[in-house]
Z-matrix of the N, CA and C atoms (Angstrom, degrees):
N
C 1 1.449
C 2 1.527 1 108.74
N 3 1.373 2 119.38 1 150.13
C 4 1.434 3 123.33 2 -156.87
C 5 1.247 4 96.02 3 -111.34
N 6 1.840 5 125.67 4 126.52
C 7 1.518 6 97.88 5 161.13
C 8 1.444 7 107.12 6 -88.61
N 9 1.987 8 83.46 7 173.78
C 10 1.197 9 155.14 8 -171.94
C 11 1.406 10 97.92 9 -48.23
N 12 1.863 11 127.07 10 115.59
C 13 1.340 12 99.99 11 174.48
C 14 1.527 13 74.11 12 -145.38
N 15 1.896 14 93.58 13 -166.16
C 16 1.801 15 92.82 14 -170.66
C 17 1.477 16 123.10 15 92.17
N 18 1.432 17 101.37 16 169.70
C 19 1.268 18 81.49 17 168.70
C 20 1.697 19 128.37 18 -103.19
N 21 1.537 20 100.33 19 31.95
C 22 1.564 21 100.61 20 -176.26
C 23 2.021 22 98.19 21 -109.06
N 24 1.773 23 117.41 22 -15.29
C 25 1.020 24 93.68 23 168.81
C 26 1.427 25 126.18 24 -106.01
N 27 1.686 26 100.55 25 14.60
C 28 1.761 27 108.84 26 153.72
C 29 1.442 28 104.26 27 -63.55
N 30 1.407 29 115.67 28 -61.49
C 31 1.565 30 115.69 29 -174.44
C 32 1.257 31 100.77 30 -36.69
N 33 1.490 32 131.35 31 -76.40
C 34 1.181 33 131.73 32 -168.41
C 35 1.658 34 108.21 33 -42.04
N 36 1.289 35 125.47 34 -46.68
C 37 1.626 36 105.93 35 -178.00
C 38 1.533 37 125.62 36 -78.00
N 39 1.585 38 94.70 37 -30.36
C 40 1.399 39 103.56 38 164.22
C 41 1.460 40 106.22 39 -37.11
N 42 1.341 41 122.34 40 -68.42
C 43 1.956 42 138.42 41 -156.87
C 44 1.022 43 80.47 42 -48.84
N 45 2.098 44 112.47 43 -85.74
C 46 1.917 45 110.89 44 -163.21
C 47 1.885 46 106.95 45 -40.63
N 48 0.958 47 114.34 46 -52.85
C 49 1.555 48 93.30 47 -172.89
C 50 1.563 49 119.01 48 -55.85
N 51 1.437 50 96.83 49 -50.61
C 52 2.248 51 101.46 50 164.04
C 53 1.805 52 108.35 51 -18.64
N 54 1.322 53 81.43 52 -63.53
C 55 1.738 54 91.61 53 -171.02
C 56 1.020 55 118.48 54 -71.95
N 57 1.764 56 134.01 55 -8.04
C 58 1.388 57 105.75 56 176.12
C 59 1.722 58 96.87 57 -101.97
N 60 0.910 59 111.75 58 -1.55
C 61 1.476 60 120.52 59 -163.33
C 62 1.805 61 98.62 60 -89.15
N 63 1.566 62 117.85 61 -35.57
C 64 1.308 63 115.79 62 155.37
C 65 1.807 64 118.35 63 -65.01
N 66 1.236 65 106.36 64 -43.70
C 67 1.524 66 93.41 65 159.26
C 68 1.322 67 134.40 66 -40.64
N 69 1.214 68 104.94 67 -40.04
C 70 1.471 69 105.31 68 -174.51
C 71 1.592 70 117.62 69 -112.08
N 72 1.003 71 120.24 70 20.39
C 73 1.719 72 148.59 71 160.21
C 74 1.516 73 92.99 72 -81.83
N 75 1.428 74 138.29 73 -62.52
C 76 1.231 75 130.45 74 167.69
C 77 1.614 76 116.38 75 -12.08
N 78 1.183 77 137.39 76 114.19
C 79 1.378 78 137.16 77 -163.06
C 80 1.309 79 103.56 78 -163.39
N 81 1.767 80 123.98 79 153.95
C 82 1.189 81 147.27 80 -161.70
C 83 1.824 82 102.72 81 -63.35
N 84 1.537 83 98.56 82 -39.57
C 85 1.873 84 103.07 83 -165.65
C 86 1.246 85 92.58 84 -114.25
N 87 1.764 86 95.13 85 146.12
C 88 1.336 87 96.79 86 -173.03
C 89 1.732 88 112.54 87 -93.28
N 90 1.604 89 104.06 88 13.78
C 91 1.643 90 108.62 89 -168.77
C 92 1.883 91 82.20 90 -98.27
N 93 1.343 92 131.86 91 -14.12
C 94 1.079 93 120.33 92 -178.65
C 95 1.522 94 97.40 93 -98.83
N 96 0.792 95 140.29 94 5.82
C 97 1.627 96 131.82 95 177.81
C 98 1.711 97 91.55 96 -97.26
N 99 1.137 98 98.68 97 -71.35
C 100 1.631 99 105.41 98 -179.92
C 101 1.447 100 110.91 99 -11.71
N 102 1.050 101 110.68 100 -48.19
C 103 1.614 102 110.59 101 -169.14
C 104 1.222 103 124.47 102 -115.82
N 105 1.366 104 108.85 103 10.19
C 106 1.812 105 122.62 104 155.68
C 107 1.284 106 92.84 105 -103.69
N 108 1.032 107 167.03 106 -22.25
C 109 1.453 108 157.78 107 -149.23
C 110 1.744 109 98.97 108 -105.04
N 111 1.608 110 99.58 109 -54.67
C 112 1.647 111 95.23 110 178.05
C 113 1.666 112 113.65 111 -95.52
N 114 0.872 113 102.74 112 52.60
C 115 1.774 114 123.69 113 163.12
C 116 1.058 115 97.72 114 -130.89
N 117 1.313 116 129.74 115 -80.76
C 118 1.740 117 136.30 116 174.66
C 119 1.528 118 112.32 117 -6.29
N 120 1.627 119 96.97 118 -68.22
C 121 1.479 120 116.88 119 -178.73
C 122 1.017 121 125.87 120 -60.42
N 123 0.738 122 117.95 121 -73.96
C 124 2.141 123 139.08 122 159.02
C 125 1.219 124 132.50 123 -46.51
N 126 1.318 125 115.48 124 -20.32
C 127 1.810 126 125.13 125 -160.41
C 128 1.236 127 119.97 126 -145.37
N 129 1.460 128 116.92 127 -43.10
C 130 1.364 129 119.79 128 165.79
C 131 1.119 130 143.96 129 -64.78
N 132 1.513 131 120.48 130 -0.72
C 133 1.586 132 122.95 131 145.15
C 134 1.333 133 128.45 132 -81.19
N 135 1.365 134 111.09 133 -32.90
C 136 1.846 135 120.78 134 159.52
C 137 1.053 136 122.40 135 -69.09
N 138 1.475 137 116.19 136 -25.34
C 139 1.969 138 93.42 137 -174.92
C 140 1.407 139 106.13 138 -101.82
N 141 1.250 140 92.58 139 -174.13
C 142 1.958 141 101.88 140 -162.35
C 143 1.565 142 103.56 141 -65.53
N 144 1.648 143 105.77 142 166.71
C 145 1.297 144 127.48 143 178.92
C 146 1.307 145 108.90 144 -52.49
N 147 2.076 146 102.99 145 -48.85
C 148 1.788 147 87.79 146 179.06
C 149 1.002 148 99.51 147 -62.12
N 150 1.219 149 153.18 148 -78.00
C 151 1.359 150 146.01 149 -100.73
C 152 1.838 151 106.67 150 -102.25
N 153 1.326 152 100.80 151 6.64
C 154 1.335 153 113.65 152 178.68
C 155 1.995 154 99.09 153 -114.85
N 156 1.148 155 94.91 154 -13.64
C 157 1.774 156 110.26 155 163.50
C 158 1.548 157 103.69 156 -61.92
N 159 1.388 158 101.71 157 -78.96
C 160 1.345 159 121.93 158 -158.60
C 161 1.747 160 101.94 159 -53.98
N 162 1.453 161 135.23 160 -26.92
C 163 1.269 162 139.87 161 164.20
C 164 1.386 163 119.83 162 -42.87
N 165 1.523 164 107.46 163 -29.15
C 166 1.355 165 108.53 164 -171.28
C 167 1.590 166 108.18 165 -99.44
N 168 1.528 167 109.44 166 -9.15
C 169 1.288 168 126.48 167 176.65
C 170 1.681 169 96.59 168 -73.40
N 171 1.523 170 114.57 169 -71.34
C 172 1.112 171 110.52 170 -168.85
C 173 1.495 172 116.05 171 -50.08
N 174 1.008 173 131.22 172 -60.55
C 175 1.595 174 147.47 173 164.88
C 176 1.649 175 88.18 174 -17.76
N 177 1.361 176 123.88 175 -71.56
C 178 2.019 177 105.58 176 177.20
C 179 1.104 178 102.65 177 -76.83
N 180 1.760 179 134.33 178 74.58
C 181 1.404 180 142.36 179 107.12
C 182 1.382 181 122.65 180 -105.93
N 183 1.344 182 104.30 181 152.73
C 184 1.707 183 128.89 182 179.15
C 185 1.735 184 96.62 183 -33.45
N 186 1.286 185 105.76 184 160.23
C 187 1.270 186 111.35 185 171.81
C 188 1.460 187 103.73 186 -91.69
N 189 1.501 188 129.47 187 -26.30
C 190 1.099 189 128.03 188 179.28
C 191 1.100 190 135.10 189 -77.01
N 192 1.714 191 95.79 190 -11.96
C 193 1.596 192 104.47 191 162.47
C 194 1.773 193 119.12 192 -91.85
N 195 1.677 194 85.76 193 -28.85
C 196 1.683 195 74.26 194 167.78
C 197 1.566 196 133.53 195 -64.78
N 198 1.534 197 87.56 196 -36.10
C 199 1.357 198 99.69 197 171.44
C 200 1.619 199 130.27 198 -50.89
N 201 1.515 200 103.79 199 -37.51
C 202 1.552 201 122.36 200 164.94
C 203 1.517 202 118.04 201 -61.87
N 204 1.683 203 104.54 202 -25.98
C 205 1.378 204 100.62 203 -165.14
C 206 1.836 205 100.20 204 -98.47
N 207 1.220 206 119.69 205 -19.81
C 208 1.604 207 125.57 206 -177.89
C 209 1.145 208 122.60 207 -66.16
N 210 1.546 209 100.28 208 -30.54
C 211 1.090 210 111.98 209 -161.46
C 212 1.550 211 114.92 210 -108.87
N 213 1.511 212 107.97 211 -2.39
C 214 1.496 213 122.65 212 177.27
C 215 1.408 214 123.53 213 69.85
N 216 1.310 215 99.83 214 38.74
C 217 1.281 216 105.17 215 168.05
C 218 1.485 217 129.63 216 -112.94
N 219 1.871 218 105.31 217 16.06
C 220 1.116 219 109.54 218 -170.56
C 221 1.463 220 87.32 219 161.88
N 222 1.252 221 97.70 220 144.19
C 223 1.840 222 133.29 221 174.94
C 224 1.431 223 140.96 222 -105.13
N 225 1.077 224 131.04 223 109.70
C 226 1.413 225 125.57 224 -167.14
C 227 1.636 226 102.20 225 -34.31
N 228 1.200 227 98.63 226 163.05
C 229 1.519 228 110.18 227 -167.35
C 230 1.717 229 103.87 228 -113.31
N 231 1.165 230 101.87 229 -5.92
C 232 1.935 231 123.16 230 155.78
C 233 1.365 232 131.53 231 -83.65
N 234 1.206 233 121.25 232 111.02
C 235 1.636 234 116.57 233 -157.78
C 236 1.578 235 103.51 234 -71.18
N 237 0.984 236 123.94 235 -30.68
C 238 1.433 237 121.97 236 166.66
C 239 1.236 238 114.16 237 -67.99
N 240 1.157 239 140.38 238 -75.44
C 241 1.137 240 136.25 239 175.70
C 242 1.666 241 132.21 240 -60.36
N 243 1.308 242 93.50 241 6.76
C 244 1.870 243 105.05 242 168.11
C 245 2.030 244 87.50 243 -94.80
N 246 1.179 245 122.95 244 -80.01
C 247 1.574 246 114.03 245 166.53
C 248 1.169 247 119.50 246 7.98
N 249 1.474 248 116.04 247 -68.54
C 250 1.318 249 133.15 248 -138.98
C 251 2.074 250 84.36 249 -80.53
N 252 1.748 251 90.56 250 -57.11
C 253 2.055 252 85.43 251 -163.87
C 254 1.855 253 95.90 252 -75.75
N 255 1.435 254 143.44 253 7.66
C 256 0.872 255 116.63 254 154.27
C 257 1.886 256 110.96 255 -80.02
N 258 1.426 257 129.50 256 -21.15
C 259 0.997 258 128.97 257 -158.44
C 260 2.078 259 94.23 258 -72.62
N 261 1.751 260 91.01 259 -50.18
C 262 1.891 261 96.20 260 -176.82
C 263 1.420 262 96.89 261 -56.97
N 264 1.449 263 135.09 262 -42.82
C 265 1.384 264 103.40 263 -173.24
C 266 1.639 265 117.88 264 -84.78
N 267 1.297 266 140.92 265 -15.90
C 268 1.109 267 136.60 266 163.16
C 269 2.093 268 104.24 267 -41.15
N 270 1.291 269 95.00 268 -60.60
C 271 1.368 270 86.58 269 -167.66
C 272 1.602 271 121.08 270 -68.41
N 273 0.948 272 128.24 271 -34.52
C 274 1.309 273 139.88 272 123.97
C 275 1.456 274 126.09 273 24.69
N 276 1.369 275 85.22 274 -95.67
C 277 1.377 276 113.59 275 178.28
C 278 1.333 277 108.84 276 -72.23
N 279 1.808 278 118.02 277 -37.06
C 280 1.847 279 101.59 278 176.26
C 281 1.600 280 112.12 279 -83.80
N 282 1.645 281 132.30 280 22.30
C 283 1.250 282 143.80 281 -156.05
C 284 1.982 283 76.42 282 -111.30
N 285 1.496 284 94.40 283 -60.75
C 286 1.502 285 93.42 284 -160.14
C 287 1.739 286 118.49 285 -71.03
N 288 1.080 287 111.06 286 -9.14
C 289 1.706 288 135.30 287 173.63
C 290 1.431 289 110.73 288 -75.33
């Protein structure tokens, strides 16, 4: 089998990655889904490669920290990755405005 090149077998990895990346947006709170789901949906085909990197970073954190961090009661303790979840909730929040 030949790979996938072009721009129809980006599409194609783009999708499989969409989907495992909605798999794992699946989470205990629904104030932490809320806001991996409408990034996913809404944002994550437009914004940059990093910052569509760093999604898959956040996605391997605790739910309890996300949960701390969604909800503003607390900030990653990583200067990059505090950036990054103020950047998902700006958009977010100006999606839902």
């Amino acid at each position: 089998m030949q790979a996938q090149s072009g721009r129809y077998g980006k599409q194609c990895m783009s999708e499989d990655l969409k989907r495992k990346y909605r798999w794992q947006c699946r989470r205990g709170a629904s104030e932490v889904e809320v806001v991996l789901y409408g990034y996913l949906d809404d944002h994550f085909d437009n914004d940059s490669a990093e910052h569509q990197a760093w999604f898959a970073k956040l996605l391997a954190c605790e739910d309890a920290d996300m949960f701390e961090w969604f909800t503003y009661r607390s900030e990653p303790q990583d200067p990059a990755l505090r950036e990054y979840v103020r950047h998902v909730l700006a958009l977010v929040s100006a999606k839902k405005a």
